[in-house]
C-alpha positions as CSV (number, residue, x, y, z in Angstrom):
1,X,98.8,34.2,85.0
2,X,97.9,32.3,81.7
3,X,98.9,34.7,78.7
4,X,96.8,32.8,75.9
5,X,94.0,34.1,74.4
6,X,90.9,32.3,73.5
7,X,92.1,30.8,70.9
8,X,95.6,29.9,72.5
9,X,97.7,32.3,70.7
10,X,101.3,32.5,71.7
11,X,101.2,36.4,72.3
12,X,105.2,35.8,70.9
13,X,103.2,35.4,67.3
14,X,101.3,37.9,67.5
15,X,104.3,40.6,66.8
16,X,105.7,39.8,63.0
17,X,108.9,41.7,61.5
18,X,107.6,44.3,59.0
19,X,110.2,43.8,55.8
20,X,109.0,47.6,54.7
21,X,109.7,49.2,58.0
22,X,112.4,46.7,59.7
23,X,110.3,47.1,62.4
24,X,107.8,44.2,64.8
25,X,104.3,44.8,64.1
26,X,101.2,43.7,66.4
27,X,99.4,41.1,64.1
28,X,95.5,40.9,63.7
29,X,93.9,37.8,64.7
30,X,93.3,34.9,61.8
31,X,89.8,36.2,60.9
32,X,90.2,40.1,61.5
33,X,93.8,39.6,59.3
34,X,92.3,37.9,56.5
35,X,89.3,40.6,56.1
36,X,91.9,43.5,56.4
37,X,94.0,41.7,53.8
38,X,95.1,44.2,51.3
39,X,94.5,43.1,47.2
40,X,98.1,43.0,45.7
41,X,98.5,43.4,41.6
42,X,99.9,40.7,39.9
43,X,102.7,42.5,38.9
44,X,103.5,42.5,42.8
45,X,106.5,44.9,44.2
46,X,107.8,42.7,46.8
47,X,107.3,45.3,49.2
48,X,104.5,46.5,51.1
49,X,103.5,50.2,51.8
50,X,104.1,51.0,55.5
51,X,101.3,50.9,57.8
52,X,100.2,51.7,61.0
53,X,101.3,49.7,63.9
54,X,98.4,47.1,63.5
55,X,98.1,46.4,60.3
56,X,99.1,42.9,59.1
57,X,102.8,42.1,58.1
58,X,103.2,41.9,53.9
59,X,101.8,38.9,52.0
60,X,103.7,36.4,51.7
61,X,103.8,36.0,47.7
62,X,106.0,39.5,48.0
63,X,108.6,36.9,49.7
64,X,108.1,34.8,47.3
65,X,108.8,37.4,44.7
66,X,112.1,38.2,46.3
67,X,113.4,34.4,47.0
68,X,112.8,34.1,43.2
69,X,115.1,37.2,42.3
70,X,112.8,39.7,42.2
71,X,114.5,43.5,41.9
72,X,112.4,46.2,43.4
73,X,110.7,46.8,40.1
74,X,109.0,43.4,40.1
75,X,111.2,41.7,37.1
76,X,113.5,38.8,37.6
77,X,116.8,39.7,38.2
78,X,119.6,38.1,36.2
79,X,120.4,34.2,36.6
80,X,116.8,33.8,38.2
81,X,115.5,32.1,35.1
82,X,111.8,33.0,35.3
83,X,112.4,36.4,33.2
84,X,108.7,37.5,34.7
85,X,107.7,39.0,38.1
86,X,106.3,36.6,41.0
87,X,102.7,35.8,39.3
88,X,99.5,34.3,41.5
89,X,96.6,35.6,43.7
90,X,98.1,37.3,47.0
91,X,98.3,34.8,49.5
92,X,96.0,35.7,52.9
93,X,98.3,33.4,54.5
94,X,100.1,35.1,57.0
95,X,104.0,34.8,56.8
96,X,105.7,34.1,59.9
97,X,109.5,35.1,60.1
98,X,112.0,33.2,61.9
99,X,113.3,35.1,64.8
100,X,115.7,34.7,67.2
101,X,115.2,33.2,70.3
102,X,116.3,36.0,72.0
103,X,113.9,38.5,70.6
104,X,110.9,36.2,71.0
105,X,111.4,35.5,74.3
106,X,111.8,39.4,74.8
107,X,108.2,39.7,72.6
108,X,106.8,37.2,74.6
109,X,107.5,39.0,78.1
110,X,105.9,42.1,76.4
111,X,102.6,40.3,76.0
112,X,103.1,38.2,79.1
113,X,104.2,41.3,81.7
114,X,103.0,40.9,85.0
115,X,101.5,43.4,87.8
116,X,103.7,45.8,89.7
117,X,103.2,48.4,92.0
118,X,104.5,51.6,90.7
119,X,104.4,54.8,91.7
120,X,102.9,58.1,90.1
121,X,103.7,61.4,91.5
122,X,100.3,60.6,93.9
123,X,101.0,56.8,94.8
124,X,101.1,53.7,93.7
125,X,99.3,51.0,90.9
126,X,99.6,47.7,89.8
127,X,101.1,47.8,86.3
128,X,102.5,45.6,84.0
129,X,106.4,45.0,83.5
130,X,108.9,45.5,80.0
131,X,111.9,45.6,78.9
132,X,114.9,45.7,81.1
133,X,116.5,48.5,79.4
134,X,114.1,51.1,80.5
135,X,114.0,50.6,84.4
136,X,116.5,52.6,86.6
137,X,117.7,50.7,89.7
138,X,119.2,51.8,93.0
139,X,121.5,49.9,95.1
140,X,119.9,50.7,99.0
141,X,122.1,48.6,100.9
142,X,120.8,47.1,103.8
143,X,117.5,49.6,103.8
144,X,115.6,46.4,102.1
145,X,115.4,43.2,101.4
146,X,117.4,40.9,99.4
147,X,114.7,38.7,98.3
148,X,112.0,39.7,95.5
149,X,108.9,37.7,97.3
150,X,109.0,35.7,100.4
151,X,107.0,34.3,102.8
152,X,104.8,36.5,104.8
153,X,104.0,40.2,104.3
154,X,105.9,42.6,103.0
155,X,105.9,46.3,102.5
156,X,106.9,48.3,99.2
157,X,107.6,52.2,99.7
158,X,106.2,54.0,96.7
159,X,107.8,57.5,95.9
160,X,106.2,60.1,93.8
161,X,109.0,62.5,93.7
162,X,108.3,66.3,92.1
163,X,111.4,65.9,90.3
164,X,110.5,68.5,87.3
165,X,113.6,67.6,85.2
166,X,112.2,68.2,81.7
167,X,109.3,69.0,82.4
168,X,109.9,73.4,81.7
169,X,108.8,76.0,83.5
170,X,105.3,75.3,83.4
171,X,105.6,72.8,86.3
172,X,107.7,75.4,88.6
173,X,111.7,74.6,88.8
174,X,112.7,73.0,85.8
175,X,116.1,72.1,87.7
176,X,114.7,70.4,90.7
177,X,116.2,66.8,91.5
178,X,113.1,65.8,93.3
179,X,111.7,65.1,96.9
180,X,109.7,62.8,98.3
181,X,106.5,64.7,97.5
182,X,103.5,61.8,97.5
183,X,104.5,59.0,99.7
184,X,102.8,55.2,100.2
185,X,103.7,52.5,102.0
186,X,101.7,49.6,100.4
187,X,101.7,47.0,103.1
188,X,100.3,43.3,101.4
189,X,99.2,40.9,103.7
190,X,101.2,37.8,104.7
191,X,98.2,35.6,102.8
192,X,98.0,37.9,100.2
193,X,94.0,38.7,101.2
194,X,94.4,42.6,101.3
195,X,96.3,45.5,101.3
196,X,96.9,48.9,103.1
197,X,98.2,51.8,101.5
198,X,99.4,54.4,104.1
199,X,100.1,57.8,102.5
200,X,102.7,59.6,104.7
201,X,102.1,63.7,104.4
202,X,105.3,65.0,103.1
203,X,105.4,68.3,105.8
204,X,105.9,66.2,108.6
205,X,108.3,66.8,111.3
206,X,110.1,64.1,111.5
207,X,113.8,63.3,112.0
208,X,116.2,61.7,109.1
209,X,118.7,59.0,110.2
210,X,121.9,58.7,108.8
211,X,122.0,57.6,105.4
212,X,124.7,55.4,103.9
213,X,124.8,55.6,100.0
214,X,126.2,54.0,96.7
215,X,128.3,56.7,94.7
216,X,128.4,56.0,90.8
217,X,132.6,55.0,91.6
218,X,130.8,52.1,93.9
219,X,132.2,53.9,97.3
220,X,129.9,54.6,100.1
221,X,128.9,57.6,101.4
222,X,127.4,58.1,104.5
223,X,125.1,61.7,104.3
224,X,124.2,62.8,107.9
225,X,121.1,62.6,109.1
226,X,119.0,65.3,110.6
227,X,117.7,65.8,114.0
228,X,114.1,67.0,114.9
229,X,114.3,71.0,115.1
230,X,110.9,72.4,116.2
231,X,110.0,73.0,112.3
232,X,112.5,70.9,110.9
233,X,113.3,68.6,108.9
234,X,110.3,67.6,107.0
235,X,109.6,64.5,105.4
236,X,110.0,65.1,102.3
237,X,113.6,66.1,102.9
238,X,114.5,62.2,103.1
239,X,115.3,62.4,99.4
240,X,117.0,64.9,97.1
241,X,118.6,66.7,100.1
242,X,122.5,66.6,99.8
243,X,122.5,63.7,97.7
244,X,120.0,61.7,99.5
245,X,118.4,58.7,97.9
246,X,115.1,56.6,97.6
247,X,117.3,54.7,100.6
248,X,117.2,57.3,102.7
249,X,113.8,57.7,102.5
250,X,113.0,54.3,102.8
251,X,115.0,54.7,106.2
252,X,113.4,57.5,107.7
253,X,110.2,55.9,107.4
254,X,111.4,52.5,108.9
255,X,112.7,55.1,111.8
256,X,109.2,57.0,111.8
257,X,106.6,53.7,111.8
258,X,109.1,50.7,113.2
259,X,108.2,48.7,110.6
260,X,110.2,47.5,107.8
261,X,110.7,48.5,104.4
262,X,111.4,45.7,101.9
263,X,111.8,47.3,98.4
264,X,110.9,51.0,97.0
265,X,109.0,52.1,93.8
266,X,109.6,55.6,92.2
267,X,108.4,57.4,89.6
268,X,108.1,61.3,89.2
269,X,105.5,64.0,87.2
270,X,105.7,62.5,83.6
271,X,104.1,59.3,85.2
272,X,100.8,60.3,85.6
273,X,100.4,61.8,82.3
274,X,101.5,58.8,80.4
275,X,99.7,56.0,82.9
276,X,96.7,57.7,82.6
277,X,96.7,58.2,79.0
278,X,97.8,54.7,78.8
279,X,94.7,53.0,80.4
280,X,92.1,55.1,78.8
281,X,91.8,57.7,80.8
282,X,90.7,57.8,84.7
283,X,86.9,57.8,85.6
284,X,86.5,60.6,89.2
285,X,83.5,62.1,90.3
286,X,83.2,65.1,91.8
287,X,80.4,66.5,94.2
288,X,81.1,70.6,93.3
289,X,83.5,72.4,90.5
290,X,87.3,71.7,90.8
291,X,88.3,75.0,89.5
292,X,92.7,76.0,90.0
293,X,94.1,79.1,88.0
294,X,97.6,77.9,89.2
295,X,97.3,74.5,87.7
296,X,94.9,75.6,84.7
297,X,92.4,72.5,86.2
298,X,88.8,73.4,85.6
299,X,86.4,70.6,86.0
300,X,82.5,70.7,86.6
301,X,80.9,68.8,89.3
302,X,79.9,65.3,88.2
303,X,81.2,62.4,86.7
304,X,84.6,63.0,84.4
305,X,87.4,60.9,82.3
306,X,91.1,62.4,82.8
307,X,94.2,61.8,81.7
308,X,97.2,63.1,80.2
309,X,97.8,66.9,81.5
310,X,94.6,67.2,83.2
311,X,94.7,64.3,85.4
312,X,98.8,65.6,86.2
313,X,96.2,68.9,87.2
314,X,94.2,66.9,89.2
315,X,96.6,65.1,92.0
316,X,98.5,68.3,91.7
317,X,95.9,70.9,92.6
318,X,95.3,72.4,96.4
319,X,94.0,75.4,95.6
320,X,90.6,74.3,94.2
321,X,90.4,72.3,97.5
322,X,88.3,73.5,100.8
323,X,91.4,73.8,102.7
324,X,93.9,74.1,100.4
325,X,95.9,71.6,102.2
326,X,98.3,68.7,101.0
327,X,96.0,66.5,103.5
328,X,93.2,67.2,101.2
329,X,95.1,66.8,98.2
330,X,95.8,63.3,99.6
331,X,92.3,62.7,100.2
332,X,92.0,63.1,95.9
333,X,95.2,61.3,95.5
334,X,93.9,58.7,97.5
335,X,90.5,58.6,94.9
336,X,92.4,58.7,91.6
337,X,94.7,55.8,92.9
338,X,91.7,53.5,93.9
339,X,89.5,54.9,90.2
340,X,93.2,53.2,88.5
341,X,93.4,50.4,89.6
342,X,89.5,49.8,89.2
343,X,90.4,51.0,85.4
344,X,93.3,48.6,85.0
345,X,91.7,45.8,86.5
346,X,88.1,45.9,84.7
347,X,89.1,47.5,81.4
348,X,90.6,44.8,79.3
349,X,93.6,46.0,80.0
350,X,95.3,42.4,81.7
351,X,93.7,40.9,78.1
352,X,94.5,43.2,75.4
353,X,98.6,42.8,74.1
354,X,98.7,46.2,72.5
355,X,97.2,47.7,75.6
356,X,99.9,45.9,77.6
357,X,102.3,46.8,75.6
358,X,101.5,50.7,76.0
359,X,100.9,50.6,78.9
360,X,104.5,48.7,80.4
361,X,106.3,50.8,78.3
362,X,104.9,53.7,79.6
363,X,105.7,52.6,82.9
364,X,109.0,50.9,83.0
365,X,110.3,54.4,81.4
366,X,108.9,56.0,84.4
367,X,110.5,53.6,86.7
368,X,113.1,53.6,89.6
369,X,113.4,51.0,91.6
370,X,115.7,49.0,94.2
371,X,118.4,46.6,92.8
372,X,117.3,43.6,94.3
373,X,113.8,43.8,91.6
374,X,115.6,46.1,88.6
375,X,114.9,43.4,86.1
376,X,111.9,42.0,84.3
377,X,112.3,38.3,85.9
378,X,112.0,39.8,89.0
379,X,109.1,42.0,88.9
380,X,107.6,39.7,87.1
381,X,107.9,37.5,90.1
382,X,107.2,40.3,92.4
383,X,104.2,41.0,90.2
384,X,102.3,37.9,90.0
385,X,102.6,37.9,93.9
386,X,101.0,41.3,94.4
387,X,98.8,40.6,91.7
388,X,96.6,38.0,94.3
389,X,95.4,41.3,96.5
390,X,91.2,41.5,95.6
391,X,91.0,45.1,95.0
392,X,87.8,45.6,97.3
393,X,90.5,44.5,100.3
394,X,92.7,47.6,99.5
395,X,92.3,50.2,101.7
396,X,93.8,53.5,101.6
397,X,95.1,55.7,104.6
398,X,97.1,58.5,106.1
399,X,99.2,58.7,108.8
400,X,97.5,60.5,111.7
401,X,99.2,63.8,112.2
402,X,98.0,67.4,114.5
403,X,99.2,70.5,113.5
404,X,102.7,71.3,115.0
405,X,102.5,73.2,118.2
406,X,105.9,75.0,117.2
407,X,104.1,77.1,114.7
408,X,101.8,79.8,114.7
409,X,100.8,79.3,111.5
410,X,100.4,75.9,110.6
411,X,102.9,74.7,107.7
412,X,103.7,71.7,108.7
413,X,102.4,68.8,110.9
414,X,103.6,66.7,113.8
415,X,102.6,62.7,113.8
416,X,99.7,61.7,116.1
417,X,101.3,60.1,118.6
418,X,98.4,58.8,120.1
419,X,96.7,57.7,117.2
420,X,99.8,56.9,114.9
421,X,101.0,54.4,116.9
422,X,98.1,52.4,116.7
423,X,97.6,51.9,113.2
424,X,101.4,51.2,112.7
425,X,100.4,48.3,115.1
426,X,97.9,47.3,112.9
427,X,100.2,47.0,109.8
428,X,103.1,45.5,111.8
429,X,100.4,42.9,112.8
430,X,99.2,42.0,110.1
431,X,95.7,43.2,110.0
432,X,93.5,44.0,107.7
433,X,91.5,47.1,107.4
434,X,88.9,46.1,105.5
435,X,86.9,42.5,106.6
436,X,88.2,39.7,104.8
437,X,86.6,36.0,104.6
438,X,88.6,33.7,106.7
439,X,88.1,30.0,107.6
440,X,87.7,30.1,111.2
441,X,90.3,28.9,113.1
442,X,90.2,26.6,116.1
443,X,92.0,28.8,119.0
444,X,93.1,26.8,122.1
445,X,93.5,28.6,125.3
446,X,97.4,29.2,126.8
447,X,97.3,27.2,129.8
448,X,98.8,30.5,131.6
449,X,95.0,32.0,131.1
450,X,93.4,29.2,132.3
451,X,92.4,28.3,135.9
452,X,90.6,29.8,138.9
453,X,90.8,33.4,139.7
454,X,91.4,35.6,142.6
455,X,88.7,37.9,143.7
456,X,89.6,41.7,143.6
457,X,90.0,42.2,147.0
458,X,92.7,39.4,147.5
459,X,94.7,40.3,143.5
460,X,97.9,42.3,145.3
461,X,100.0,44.2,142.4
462,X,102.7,46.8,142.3
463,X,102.5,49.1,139.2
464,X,105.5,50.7,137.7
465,X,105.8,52.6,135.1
466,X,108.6,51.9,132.1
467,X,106.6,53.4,129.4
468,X,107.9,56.6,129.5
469,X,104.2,58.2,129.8
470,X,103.6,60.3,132.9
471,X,101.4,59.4,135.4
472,X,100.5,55.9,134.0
473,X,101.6,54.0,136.7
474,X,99.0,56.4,138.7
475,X,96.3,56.4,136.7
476,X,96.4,52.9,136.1
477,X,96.5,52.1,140.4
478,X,93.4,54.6,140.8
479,X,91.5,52.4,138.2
480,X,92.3,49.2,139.7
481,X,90.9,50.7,142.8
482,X,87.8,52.8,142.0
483,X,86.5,50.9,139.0
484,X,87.9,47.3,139.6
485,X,88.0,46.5,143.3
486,X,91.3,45.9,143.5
487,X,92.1,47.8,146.3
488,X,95.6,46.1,147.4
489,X,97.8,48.0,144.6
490,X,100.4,50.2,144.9
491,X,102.6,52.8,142.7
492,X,106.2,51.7,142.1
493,X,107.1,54.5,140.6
494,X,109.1,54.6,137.5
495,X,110.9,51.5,136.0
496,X,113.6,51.2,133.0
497,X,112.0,51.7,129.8
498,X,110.4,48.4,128.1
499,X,108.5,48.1,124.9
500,X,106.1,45.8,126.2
501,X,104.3,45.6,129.1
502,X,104.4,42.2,131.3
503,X,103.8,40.8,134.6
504,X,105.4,39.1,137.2
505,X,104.2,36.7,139.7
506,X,104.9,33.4,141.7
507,X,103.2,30.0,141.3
508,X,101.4,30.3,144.3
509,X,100.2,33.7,142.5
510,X,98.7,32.4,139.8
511,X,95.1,32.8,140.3
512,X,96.1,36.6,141.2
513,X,98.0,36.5,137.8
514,X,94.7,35.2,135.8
515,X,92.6,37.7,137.8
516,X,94.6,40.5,136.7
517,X,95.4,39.7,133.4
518,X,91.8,39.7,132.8
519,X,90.7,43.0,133.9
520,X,94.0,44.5,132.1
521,X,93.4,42.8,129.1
522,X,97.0,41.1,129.2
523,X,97.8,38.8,126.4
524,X,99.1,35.2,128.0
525,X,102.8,36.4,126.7
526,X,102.7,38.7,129.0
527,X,103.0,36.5,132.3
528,X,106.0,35.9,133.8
529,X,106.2,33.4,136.2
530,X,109.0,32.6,138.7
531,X,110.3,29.7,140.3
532,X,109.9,29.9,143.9
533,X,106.7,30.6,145.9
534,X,105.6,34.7,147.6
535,X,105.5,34.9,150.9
536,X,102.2,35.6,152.2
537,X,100.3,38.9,151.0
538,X,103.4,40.1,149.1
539,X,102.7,41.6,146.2
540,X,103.1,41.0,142.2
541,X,104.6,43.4,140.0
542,X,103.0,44.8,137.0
543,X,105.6,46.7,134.3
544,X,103.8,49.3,131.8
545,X,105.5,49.4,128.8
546,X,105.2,51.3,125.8
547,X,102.8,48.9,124.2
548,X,99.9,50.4,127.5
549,X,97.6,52.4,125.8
550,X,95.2,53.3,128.6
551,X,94.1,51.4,131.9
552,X,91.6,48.5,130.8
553,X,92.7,48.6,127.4
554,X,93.6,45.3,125.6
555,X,97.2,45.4,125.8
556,X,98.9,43.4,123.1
557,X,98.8,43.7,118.9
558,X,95.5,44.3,117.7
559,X,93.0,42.3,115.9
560,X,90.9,44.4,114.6
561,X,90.7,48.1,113.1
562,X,89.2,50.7,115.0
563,X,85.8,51.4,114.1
564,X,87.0,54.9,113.3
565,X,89.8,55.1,111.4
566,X,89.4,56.9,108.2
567,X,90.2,55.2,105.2
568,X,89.1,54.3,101.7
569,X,88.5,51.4,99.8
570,X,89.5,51.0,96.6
571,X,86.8,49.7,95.1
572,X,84.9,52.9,96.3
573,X,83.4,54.3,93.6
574,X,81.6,57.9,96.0
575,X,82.3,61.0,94.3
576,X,84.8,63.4,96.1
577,X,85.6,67.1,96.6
């Protein structure tokens, strides 16, 4: 992004070395400096009086005073051969003190950090990077990628563990290491055009593989993983548990969605406090009082401004909620995350170096992240790439989940598994939740689709079933035949277990093929011809795999998000509950 200001200020020169306080000090512009230029005395000290952070450095005749010999009291010092004290009006020139390269470029990166996505204890932003020196890194092995950006999309786990380590008593365990208490996955598209943010509920069921990870000696340690037990383990269990790490979890998510986790993001309670406080405060609306005795929130209905403590009360809460569940709490989370990076992105925020400045340190502190992006450089790079993503194309979600049938009274949740799988398609596709723009592309038909078709009554197909459904293959055969005509098709029975589904046929089959294909809504990669002609009326095969949804449902990845899918946008600016 270009870092220059209007007047093409190296945001470098805008920090000075205080003398007084040894100390860098944000400098006023040219015109507000020279109005807030203090009147010196002749007799001059050589030393100005501290000041608050942006007030302008010392005049320069009190340099001048001091290269002459000067002594604190103003008077040449022996050998100077003045025998008076530096004498002239105070200059409202500015002095500019030679600095190492190594500390301007470190000044410079302050006023020239870059957006990342980091986590607060309810999800992710887009904030801007700092000094090396206060980011924590985790080596995750082979749980993600090597490379900071690359070429298509890519997917960032962000943590908000409830780690209360310092945080006293007021905010429950004061020991606790931390679990994975707000997960997101923020998917960014392969163009960078949009973004999904899944929240994953931490009580769900879910199994946790084995977990290999980097001991402070630099041996490995592989920690066991968990298997599904009716009510256990939950998700949230992925980190803290016996030593697990952010790796783990990144792990048990790649095991829970199938898709794949390229870096992670953590940050714990402290985060939200300081991020909000950092940007302003956040701007929620609510439609009726927010009112929790446990978390000391008490908010009227209406418009509000939070930060600090309160907005930590506000993400925490679920006792002020309807339900009083954490899927309602996500629901606000959700809100909070979308009013930030609204706040961050139209605030002046991205334009303003002391702002910056606040606000990076406030969140590098905060930060944990995976080895391969632990330094500035790199999430700088990471940053600028993220930093593409229109905010009106983020769209926030959560992972479809029904109560677990193992309990009778509902703690924890089971995923979906009919509507899960679906929008984990959608992100391993590639496709965007919210309707982006595109130049239309020219689409030329696979030759496989195209030719003459068989009628119904002369398309002959065996349907087995290798998607590990029951009754597919059955229901599939009486559709063919009540609804579709096709009343040469068989069941097959069961077949070994395939992810996708596909079909096989002969060359003299191929109008059968196309005529099939058609009414199953079969993508042209799922036609597999053979070499050598059928003999008359034998039949093709049709394999369901796990990729069949339902008998005359497209079968393929998706293009398009079901109409309804609940999610919110991020530029959504509807009041909540």
């Amino acid at each position: 992004m270009d870092t220059q200001g209007r007047r093409n200020i190296d945001p470098a020169d805008q920090w000075v070395l205080d003398p007084a306080t040894g100390t860098y000090q944000l400098r006023l512009e040219p015109d507000d400096a020279a109005a807030a230029q203090p009147t010196v005395p002749e007799q001059s000290t050589g030393r100005a009086e501290p000041s608050s952070a942006a007030a302008p450095p010392p005049p320069s005749h009190g340099r001048r005073a001091a290269r002459n010999g000067a002594g604190p009291g103003g008077t040449a010092t022996a050998g100077t051969g003045t025998g008076r004290a530096a004498a002239g009006p105070p200059s409202r020139r500015k002095a500019k003190p030679k600095a190492s390269r190594k500390k301007k470029a470190l000044l410079w990166t302050a006023g020239t950090v870059s957006f990342v996505l980091v986590a607060v204890c309810v999800g992710g932003y887009l904030v801007y990077q700092h000094f090396n020196n206060n980011i924590t890194t985790v080596d995750v092995g082979n749980a993600g990628s090597k490379d900071v950006t690359h070429e298509g999309p890519m997917n960032i786990l962000v943590i908000g563990t409830d780690s209360r380590v310092g945080l006293g008593k007021k905010y429950g365990d004061a020991g606790s290491v931390g679990h994975a208490d707000t997960t997101i996955l923020f998917h960014v598209s392969a163009d960078r055009s949009n973004a999904t943010a899944m929240s994953i509920p931490r009580d769900i069921v879910t199994s946790i593989p084995d977990c290999p990870t980097k001991q402070k000696d630099g041996s490995t340690k592989t920690i066991p993983g968990t298997p599904v037990q009716l009510t256990t383990p939950k998700f949230n269990e992925s980190l803290g548990v016996d030593g697990r790490d952010p790796g783990c979890t990144m792990r048990a998510v790649s095991a829970m969605t199938g898709l794949t986790i390229d870096h992670f993001m953590m940050v714990n309670f402290e985060a939200v406090k300081t991020l909000s406080t950092a940007v302003g405060g956040v701007d929620v609306c609510l439609t009726r009082p927010l009112v929790d005795p446990k978390s000391h929130l008490d908010l009227s209905a209406g418009p509000h401004n939070i930060k600090g403590e309160t907005a930590l009360e506000f993400v925490r809460t679920r006792h002020a909620l309807q339900n009083q569940s954490d899927l309602d709490r996500i629901k606000l989370q959700q809100n909070f995350l979308s009013a930030m990076i609204r706040k961050i992105k139209s605030s002046g925020t991205l334009t303003n170096p002391k702002k910056l400045f606040t606000l990076a340190n406030a969140a590098t502190k905060a930060l944990t992240v995976d080895s391969a992006i632990g330094s500035v450089s790199k999430l700088t790079s990471l940053a600028k790439d993220l930093s593409k993503v229109d905010s009106k194309h983020i769209s926030f979600v959560t992972v479809p989940v029904v109560d677990n049938p193992n309990e009778k009274v509902h703690a924890t949740v089971v995923v979906d598994q009919t509507k899960a799988p679906q929008l984990f398609s959608l992100i391993k596709n590639d496709v965007s939740l919210t309707e982006v723009k595109k130049p239309a592309a020219k689409k030329t038909p696979d030759p496989r689709l195209v030719g003459p078709k068989a009628t119904p009554h002369n398309t002959r197909v065996n349907v087995l079933n290798g998607s590990g459904t029951f009754g597919a293959a059955q229901n599939t055969v009486n559709w063919l035949q009540n609804t579709e005509g096709v009343n040469r098709s068989a069941n097959g029975g069961n077949a070994p277990a395939t992810d996708k589904t596909f079909l096989t046929y002969a060359p003299n089959q191929a109008d059968q093929a196309r005529s099939l294909a058609a009414m199953m809504g079969l993508p042209a990669s799922a036609l597999k011809q053979g070499t050598k002609d059928a003999a008359p009326l034998e039949y093709m095969t049709l394999t369901l795999g796990k990729d069949f949804v339902a008998p005359g449902t497209p079968i393929g990845p998706p293009t398009a998000a079901p109409a309804d899918l609940p999610k919110t946008e991020a530029d959504s600016t509807k009041c909540v509950s």
